[in-house]
C-alpha angles and dihedrals in degrees: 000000000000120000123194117205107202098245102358109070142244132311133172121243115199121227085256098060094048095081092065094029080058086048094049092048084050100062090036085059085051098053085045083056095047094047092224113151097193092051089038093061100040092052088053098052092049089057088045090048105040084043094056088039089055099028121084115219126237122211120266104247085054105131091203120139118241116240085193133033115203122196118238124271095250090047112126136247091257089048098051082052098050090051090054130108143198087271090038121256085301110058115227 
């Protein structure tokens, strides 16, 4: 799977990865409901990273389409919201 991370660039996850990284979105989803900011960055720094530490990065210059699109790590609470789907922003 591609992953898109907004202004860093693009890695691979494996199938194996996506079952923590869906953890991860789901306690980041939780931290969005609550309305906590603290919880809420600090969720979303535990996806971003686990999702660099997994991914593998593709060169810049790499033309491949994302099949998922992150928000950067200094997005806000509103803008997480708004990227959410129904299945979260890591689709089950």
């Amino acid at each position: 799977m591609i992953v898109r991370i907004m202004g860093e660039g693009q890695v691979e996850i494996g199938a194996a990865d996506i079952d923590v990284l869906n953890e991860l979105d789901s306690e980041l989803e939780a931290a969005i409901e609550s309305g906590d900011e603290t919880e809420f960055r600090t969720k979303l720094h535990a996806l971003l990273d686990k999702v660099r530490h997994v991914g593998k990065a593709l060169p810049d210059d790499s033309l491949e389409p994302s099949e998922l699109i992150l928000p950067p790590a200094d997005a806000s609470i509103e803008e997480v919201r708004e990227m959410l789907g129904d299945t979260g922003l890591i689709p089950g």
